[in-house]
C-alpha positions in Angstrom: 0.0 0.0 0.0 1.3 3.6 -0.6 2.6 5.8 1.9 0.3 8.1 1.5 -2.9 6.5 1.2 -1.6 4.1 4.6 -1.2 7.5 6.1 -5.2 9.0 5.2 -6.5 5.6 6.0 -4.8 5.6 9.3 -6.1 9.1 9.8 -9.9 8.4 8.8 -9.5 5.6 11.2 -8.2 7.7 14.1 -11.1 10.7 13.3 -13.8 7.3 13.0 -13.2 5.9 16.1 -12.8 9.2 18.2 -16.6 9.9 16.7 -17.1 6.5 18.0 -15.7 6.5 21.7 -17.7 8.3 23.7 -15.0 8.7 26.4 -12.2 10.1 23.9 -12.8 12.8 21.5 -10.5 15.1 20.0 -10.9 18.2 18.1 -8.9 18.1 14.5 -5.7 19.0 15.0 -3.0 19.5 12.0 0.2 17.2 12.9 2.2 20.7 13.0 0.1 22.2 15.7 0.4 19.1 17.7 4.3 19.2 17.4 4.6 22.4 18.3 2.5 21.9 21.3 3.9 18.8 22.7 6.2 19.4 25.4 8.1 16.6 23.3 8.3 15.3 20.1 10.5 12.5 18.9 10.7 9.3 17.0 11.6 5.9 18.1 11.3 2.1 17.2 9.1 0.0 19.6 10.9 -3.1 21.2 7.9 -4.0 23.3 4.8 -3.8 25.3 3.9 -4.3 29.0 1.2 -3.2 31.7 1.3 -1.1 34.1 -1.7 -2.8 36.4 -3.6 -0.6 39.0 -6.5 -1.8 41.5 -8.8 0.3 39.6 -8.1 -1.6 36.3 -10.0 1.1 34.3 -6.6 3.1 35.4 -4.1 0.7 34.3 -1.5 1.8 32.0 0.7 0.5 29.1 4.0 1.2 28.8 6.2 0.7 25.2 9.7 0.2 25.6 11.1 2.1 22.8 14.6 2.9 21.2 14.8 6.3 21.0 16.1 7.5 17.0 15.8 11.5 17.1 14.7 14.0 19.3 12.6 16.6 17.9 11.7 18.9 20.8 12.1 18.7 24.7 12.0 21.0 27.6 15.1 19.3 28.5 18.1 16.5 27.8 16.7 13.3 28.2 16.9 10.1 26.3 13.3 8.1 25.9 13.1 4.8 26.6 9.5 4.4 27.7 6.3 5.5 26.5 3.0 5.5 28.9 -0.4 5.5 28.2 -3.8 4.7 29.1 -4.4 1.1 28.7 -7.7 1.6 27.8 -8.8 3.4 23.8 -11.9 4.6 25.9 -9.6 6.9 27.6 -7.6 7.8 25.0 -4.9 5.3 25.4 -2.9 4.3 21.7 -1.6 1.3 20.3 1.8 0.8 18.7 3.2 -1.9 16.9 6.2 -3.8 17.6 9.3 -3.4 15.6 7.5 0.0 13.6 8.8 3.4 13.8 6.5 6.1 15.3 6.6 10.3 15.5 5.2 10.8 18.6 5.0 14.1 20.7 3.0 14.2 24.0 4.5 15.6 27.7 5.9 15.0 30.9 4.2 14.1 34.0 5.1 14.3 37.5 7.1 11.6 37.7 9.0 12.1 34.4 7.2 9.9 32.4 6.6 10.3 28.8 2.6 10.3 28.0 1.1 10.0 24.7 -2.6 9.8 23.8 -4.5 9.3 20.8 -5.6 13.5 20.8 -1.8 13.9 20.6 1.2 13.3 18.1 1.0 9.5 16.7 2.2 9.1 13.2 3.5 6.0 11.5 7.1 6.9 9.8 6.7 4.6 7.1 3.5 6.2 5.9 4.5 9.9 5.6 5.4 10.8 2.4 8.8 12.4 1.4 7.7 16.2 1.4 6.1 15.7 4.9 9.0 13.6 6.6 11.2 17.0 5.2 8.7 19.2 7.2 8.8 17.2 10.7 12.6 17.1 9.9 13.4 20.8 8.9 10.0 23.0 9.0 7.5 22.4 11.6 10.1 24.2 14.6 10.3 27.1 12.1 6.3 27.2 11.8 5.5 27.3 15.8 5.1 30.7 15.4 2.1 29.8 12.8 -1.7 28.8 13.4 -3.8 26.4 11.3 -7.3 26.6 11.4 -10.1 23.8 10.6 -12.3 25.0 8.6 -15.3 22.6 9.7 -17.8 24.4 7.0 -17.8 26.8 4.1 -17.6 29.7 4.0 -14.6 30.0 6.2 -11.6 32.0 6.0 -8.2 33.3 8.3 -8.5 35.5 10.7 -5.4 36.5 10.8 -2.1 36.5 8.2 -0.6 34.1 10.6 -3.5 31.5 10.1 -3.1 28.9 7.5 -6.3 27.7 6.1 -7.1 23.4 6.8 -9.4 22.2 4.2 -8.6 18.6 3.4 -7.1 15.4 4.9 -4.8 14.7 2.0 -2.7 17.2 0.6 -2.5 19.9 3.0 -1.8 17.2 5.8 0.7 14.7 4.0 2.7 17.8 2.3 2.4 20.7 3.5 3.4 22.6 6.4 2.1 26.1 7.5 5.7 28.3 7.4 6.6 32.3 7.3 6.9 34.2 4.2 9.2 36.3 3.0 6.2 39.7 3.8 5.8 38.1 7.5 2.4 36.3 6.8 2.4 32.4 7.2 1.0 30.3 4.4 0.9 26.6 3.1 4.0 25.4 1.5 5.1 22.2 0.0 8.8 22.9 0.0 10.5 22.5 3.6 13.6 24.4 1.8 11.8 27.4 0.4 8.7 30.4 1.4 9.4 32.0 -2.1 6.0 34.0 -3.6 5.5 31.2 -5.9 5.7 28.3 -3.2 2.3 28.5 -1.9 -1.1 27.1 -1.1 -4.6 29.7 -1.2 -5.9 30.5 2.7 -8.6 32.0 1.5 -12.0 30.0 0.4 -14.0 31.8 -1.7 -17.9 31.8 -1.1 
């Protein structure tokens, strides 16, 4: 199966079954915001999975051992080696599969222990495509600065030059990254490398 149609499928699954959980719902998020909000972001290879019990099984855990490839973003110098989670998809607690590559970005509890859940960063290396592994890899820390809105029905526009418009689960999400331009507005480009004039994608959805 291509990257890229692994990668929508995996998202239309995601979106399906947070409509379908009553106990874990999520508003759509672009993958850029969620980097850039995670108190860290980095990719790693799963070795393994355990559990975490609890007394209150409804509040067990499971915890991924993982070997850590690249940090992306982190508050501080660390090296992951576990990531936690609820045990249960109900509340919000993901699924990773053994000996796969992940992007994942979520943040640091009391303890020091690296939580992810399905409302935050979970992507599958294998099925981004080239332009956005080159955006998680060189242009999503230059576009924190950047906001992307959903737009959830039309009409819609930005309301503001720094607001990138989201209209689709394809392109704009397997491509593109929202990024400053040269005249200090953000908008959609393709190219982690480039913001020229040329190298854009239209915000603005006409009536």
């Amino acid at each position: 199966m291509p990257g890229s149609l692994a990668f929508l499928l995996a998202i239309c699954a995601l979106w399906l079954h947070q409509q379908t959980t009553q106990a874990c719902s999520c508003y759509p998020t672009h993958p850029q915001m969620k980097f850039c909000s995670s108190t860290i972001v980095v990719k790693v290879k799963v070795i393994k999975e355990t559990k975490i019990p609890h007394p209150q099984d409804q509040r067990a855990l499971r915890n991924f051992v993982v070997k850590q490839i690249k940090m992306y973003r982190s508050i501080r110098k660390m090296e992951v080696k576990n990531v936690i989670t609820p045990y249960s998809s109900a509340a919000c607690g993901i699924t990773l599969k053994k000996d796969t590559q992940y992007l994942l970005g979520g943040s640091i509890d009391r303890q020091g222990r690296f939580i992810v859940g399905l409302c935050d960063l979970v992507l599958e290396w294998n099925s981004l495509s080239m332009p956005g592994r080159n955006h998680i890899n060189h242009s999503y820390n230059k576009g924190c600065g950047c906001k992307i809105k959903w737009c959830h029905g039309f009409p819609c526009a930005v309301d503001s030059s720094k607001e990138c418009l989201w209209t689709d689960l394809t392109y704009q999400v397997l491509d593109l990254a929202c990024l400053p331009h040269w005249d200090g507005t953000c908008r959609w480009n393709r190219k982690w490398h480039s913001t020229k004039k040329s190298d854009n994608f239209q915000n603005a959805i006409e009536p």
